[in-house]
N, C-alpha and C positions, 0 to 999 in steps of 0.2 A: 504494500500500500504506500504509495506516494503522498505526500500534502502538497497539492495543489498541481498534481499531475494529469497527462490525460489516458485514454484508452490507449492509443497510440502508445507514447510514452514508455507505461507499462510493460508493452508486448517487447519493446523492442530491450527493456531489460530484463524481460523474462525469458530472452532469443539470448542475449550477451552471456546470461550465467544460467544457461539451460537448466532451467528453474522448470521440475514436473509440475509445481503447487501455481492457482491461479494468484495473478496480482491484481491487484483492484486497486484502481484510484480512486483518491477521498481529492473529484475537484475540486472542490470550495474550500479546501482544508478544516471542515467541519469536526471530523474526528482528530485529525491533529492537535486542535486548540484543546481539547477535552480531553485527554489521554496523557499529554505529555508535557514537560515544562517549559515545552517552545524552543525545542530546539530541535536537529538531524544529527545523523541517526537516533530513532528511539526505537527502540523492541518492546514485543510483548508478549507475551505465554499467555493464555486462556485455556483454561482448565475442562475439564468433559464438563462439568456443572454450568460453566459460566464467566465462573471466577476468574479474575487477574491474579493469576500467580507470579508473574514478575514483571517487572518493567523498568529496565533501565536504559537511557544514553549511551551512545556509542554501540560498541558489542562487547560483551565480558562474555565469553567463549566459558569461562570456566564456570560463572554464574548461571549460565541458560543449564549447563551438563547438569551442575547441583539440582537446578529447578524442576528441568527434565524426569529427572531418579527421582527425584520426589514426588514428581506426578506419580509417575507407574508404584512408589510405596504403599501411597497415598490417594487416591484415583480419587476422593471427593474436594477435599482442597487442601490446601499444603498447610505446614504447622504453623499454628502463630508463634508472633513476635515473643519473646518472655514479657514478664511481666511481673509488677514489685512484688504481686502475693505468691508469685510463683518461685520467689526465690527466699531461701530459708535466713530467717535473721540473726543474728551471730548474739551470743551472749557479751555482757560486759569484758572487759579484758583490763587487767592488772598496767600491764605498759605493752600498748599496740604501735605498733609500726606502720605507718602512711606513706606511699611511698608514691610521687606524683611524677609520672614521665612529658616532658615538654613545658619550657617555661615560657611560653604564648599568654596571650590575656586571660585563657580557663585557668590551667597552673600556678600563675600568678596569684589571682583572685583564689581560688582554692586553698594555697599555701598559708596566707595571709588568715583567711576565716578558720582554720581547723587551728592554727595557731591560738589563734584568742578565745577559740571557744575550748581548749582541751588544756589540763596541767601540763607540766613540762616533763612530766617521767613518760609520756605519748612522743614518738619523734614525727616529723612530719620531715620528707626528705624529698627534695627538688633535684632533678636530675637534665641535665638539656647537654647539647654538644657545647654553644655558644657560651661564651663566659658575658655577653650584656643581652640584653631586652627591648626590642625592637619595637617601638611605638607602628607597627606598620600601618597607620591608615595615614601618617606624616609624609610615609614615601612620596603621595602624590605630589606636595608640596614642594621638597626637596628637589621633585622633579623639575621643577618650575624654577627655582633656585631662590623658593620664600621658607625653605630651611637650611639649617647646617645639621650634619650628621650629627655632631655632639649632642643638638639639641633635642634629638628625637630617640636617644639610646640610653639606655642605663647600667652600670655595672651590676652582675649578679648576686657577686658577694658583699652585697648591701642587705639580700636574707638573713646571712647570719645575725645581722643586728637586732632581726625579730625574733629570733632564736629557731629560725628556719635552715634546717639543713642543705649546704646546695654543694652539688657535685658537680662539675663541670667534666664532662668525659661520653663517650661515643654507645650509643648503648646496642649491644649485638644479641640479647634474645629475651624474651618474655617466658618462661616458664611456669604456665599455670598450674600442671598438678604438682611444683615441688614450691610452689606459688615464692617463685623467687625473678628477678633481675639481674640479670648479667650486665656488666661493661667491657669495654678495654681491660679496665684496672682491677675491677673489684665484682661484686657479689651482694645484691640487697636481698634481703626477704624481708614480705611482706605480710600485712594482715591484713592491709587495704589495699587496693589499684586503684589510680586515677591517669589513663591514659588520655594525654591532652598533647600529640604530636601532629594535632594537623594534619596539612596539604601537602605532601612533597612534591617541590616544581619538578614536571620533567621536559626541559628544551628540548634536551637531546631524543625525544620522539619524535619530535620533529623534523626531517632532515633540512639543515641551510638554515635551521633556525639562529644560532650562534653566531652565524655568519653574515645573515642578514637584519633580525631583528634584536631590539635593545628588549629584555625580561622587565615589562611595567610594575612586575609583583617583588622584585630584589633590588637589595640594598646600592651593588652594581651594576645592575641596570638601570635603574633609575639615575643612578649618579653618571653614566653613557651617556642618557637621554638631555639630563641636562647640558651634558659638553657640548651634545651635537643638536641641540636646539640653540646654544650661544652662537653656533658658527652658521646657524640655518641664516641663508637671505634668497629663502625661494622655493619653488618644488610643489613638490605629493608629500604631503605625509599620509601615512594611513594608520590606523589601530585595528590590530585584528584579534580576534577569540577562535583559535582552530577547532575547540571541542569542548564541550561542559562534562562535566559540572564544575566551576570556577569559583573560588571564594570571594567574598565584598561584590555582590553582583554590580553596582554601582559602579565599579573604580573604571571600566574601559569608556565609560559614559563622562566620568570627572573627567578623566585624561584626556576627552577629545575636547571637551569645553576650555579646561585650562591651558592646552596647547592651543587654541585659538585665540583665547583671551591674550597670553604671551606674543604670539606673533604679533596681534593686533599693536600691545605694546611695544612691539621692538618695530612698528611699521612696516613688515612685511607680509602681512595679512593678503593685500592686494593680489600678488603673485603669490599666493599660497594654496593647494587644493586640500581638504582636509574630509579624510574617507574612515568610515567606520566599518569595518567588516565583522558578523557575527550570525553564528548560526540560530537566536532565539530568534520568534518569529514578533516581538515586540522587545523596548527596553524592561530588566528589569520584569519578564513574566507573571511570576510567583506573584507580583505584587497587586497583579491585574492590569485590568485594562485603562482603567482612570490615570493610574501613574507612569503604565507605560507611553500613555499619548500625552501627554503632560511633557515627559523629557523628549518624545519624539517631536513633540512642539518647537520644543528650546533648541534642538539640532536642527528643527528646517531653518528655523531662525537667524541663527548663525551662521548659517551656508554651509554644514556639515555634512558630507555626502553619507547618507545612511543605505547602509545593504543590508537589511536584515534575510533571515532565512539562508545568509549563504554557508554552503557548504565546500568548505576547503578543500582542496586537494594540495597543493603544493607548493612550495616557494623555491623560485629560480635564482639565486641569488646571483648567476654571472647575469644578468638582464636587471635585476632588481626586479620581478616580479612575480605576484602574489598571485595563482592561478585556481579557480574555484571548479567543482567536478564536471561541469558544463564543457569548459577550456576557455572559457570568459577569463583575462589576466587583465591586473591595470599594475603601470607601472610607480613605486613608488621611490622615493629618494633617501625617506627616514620613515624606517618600520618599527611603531612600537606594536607588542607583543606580551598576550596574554599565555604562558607555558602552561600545556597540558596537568592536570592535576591528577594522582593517584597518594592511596595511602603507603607510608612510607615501606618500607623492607622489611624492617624488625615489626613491624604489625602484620605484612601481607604472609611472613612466614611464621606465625606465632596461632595459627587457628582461631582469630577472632573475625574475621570477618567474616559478612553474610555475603549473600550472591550479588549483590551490587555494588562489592567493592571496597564496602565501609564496614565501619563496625555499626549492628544492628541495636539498638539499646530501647530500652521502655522510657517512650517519651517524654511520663512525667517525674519516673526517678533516676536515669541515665544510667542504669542498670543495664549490667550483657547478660546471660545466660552463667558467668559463673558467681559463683559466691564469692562478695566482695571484692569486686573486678565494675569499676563507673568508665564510663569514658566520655565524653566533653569537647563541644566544640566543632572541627570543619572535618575531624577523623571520623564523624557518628555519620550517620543515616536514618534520619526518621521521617515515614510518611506521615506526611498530613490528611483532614479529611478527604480533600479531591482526589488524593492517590498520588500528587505530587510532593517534592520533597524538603525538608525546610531549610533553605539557602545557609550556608556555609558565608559566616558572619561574626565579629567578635562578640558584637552585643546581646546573639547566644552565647557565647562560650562562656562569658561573662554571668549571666542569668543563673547560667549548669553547674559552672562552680560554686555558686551560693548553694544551689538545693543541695548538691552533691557533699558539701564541707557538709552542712546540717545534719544530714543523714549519717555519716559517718559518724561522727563527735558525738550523737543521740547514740547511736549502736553502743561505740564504746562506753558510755557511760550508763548504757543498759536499760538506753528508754526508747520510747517511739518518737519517730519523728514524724512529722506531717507535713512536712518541707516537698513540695511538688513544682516541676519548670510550668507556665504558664503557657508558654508558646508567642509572650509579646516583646516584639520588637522593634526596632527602629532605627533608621539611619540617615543621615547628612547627602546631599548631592551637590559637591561643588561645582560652581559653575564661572568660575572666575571671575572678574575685577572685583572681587570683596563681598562676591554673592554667593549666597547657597538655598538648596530649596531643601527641604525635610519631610519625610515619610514614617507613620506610625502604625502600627496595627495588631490584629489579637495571629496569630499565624496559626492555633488548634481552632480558630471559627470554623464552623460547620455551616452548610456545604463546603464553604471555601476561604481561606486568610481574609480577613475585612482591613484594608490597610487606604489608608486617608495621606495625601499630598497635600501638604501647607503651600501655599505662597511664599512662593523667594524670596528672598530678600538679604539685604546684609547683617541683618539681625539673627539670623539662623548660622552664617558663617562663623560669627563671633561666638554661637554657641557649641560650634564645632572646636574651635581654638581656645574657649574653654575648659571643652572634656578635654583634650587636649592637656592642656597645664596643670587638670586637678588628678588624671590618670597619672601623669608620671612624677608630681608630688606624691600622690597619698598612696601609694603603693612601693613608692622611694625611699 
């Protein structure tokens, strides 16, 4: 099934990969809106009953095999998600061990709350490769050159001053049934797991990505982007997204507004062409329809050339150009670039993830399937009511740390906790010269997220650069 394809179409890629099964196009793209989070490729399994058994972005070959066997185990519908009642509550403990992987904004935040609420004979132990703490939602800014690195990073072993344990060192395996932590160096066991490792960028899926495009999501890339927007006086830029699912769904939407605000600044706006490439089929999906024409608003506006729905195929970096599966190419002069995103190594080979790639967890106490194992943040996977899935964003990760410290600190200390994530969040949308527009909403609404777009203004910006200065004070 195609979105927005036709009979023709169809046949003729049902003749290329002599495909026995028929193909049906969806012209209107009817079932596309409804099914998926607006993007290509999406899959989906439907079970002898009815049911959606799976459905994910791109293709996880190894996911559909899972889902598959699970049909034929299972022929009515496949097994649910866990869930908090379904996993057994640990009695109090004398001196428990906390042991949080990834020092990202859930980590952080985590570290911090299980501190204050637990005695000091409990250790709580921060583990990350990086010895500072990466403000990332600052990179865009930096990009632009309205930060300095210093400004936006912090040292790690600034924890110990809370009496926070932090190891800086490489971590090479999870061990659940001997429920321990490996490093390079050493060996943790735990009582508790809070895996908060994120997105691991991967360019190099790309081929010509390195070569071509500057990583809009890295510290070094972004600091590229800057140098070669100081020396820009002219051209194509373009901003592309090869594949979802992508963390800060906003940020390829910020980065086109504020490269254009910039150039307008440095005067070369005029001779400047500015193209957004991206395979959702609106900005911004998940968040609906209201918000995604809102920023689709601000891009005609601008003169932003918007390609939504496209589907990548390849970048030729002796030509400089970005070529989509059509053979449709435009040439570009500076590519910034969204890097494919997958869970990192020590998660994909540690048997926590489900068929979609992530770790699967009970939405509202971030619970996996083992005993005393949370995970938090852009590594989790949780469907929402519609069936799509809730965007990989700090201001969850942020939310999950809270319930997830709660629960913890109640166990050990051998009480109930009632600590549940709500599913509400919200995020900034910059749009340059000192402007930003803001988005809020419930994201467990049923049928679908209820998520409201404020009016721009510079008033929103300043409450960005706010959060901003009270994040890396009050966690500092």
């Amino acid at each position: 099934m195609g979105a927005f394809e036709t009979a023709k179409s169809c046949h003729a890629w049902q003749e290329e990969f002599v495909l026995a099964c028929p193909v049906v196009p969806d012209a209107d793209g009817t079932l596309f809106r409804q099914l998926t989070n607006g993007w290509v490729p999406c899959n989906i399994l439907v079970g002898r009953d009815g049911t959606v058994l799976f459905s994910e972005n791109e293709f996880d070959e190894a996911g559909y095999t899972k889902a598959i066997a699970r049909l034929y185990e299972e022929p009515v519908r496949a097994p649910p998600e866990p869930t908090s009642s379904a996993i057994p509550r640990r009695g109090p403990s004398k001196a428990a061990s906390v042991v949080i992987l990834g020092a990202g904004a859930g980590g952080i935040v985590a570290a911090h709350h299980l501190r204050r609420k637990l005695p000091r004979e409990h250790r709580v132990v921060v583990i990350d490769r990086s010895s500072e703490h990466l403000f990332a939602s600052s990179l865009l800014w930096l990009m632009v050159g309205q930060r300095q690195i210093d400004q936006i990073r912090r040292p790690l072993g600034r924890l110990a001053d809370q009496g926070i344990e932090f190891h800086q060192d490489e971590i090479t395996e999870i061990d659940l049934d001997r429920r321990l932590v490996r490093t390079r160096s050493t060996t943790f066991n735990f009582d508790y797991l809070i895996i908060s490792l994120g997105a691991q960028l991967a360019p190099d899926t790309v081929a010509g990505f390195d070569e071509m495009a500057y990583d809009l999501y890295g510290l070094e890339g972004c600091g590229r982007i800057r140098t070669a927007l100081d020396a820009f006086t002219g051209g194509t830029i373009g901003v592309f997204v090869p594949s979802m699912p992508f963390k800060c769904p906003a940020a390829p939407y910020e980065a086109a507004f504020l490269v254009e605000a910039f150039c307008r600044k440095r005067g070369v706006r005029n001779n400047t062409a500015i193209h957004l490439f991206t395979p959702e089929h609106q900005p911004m999906p998940i968040a609906g329809p209201v918000v995604g024409e809102a920023i689709a608003d601000v891009l005609h506006a601008r003169g932003i050339h918007y390609h939504p729905l496209y589907t990548f195929k390849e970048l030729r970096p002796d030509t400089r150009q970005i070529v989509a599966s059509d053979g449709a190419s435009e040439r570009v002069d500076l590519l910034i670039g969204v890097p494919p995103h997958q869970a990192p190594e020590v998660v994909r080979s540690s048997g926590l993830l489900g068929v979609s790639g992530w770790i699967h967890v009970d939405p509202q106490t971030l619970r996996t399937e083992h005993d005393g194992v949370f995970a938090i943040g852009d590594i989790t996977s949780i469907r929402l009511a519609d069936g799509k899935m809730l965007p990989k964003a700090g201001v969850f990760a942020h939310a999950e740390a809270g319930v997830v410290a709660n629960q913890i600190a109640s166990e050990i200390r051998g009480r109930q906790s009632q600590a549940s994530f709500d599913g509400k969040g919200y995020c900034w949308v910059e749009l340059g010269d000192g402007k930003a527009g803001f988005a809020s909403g419930r994201f467990y609404a049923e049928p679908a997220p209820q998520v409201r777009m404020f009016r721009p203004g510079r008033l929103w910006h300043w409450g960005k650069v706010g959060f901003e200065q009270w994040w890396l004070h009050h966690w500092f």
